[in-house]
C-alpha positions, 0 to 999 in steps of 0.5 A: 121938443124937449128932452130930459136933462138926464138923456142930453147927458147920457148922449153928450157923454157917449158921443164924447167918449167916441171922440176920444177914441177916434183921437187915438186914431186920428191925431198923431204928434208929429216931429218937434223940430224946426222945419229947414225952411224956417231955420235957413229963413229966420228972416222970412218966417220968424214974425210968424213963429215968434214965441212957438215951441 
């Protein structure tokens, strides 16, 4: 089953549009700060976040 190039655009295109939309529901940013557990742990967790913002 072929199709056109020009209809594999047009609903790649919509279905892309949807997914930005729903990101704006869906993924939240949450808080940047280091959680507790790793700065009372530094030695426990930090080869696991070593070079992370």
């Amino acid at each position: 089953m072929w199709r056109s190039g020009e209809t594999v655009s047009r609903y790649f295109n919509v279905v892309l549009h949807a997914m930005g939309e729903l990101a704006r529901e869906l993924i939240h940013v949450r808080s940047t700060e280091t959680h507790v557990k790793i700065i009372s742990s530094p030695n426990r967790f930090y080869p696991y976040f070593e070079g992370c913002i």
